[in-house]
C-alpha positions in Angstrom: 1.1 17.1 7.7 0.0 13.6 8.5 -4.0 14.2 6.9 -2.2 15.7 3.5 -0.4 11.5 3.3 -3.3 10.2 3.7 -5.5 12.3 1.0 -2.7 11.3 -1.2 -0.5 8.4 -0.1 -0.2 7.9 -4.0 1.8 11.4 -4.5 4.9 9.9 -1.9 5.3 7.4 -4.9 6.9 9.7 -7.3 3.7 11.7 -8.6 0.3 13.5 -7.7 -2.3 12.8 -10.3 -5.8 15.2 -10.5 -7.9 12.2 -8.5 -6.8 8.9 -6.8 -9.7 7.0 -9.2 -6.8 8.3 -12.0 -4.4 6.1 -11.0 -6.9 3.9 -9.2 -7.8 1.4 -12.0 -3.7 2.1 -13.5 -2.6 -0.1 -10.7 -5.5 -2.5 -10.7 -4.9 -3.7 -14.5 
């Protein structure tokens, strides 16, 4: 499903984490 990518485009990378603000502030440092 096209929605499901773009809820969590993060997950394609190699992992789904709980909430994007999880990862959020991981890529931003």
């Amino acid at each position: 499903r096209r929605e499901y990518n773009q809820v969590r485009p993060h997950s394609a990378l190699r992992y789904r984490p709980p909430a994007p603000e999880a990862i959020m502030p991981n890529i931003l440092t």
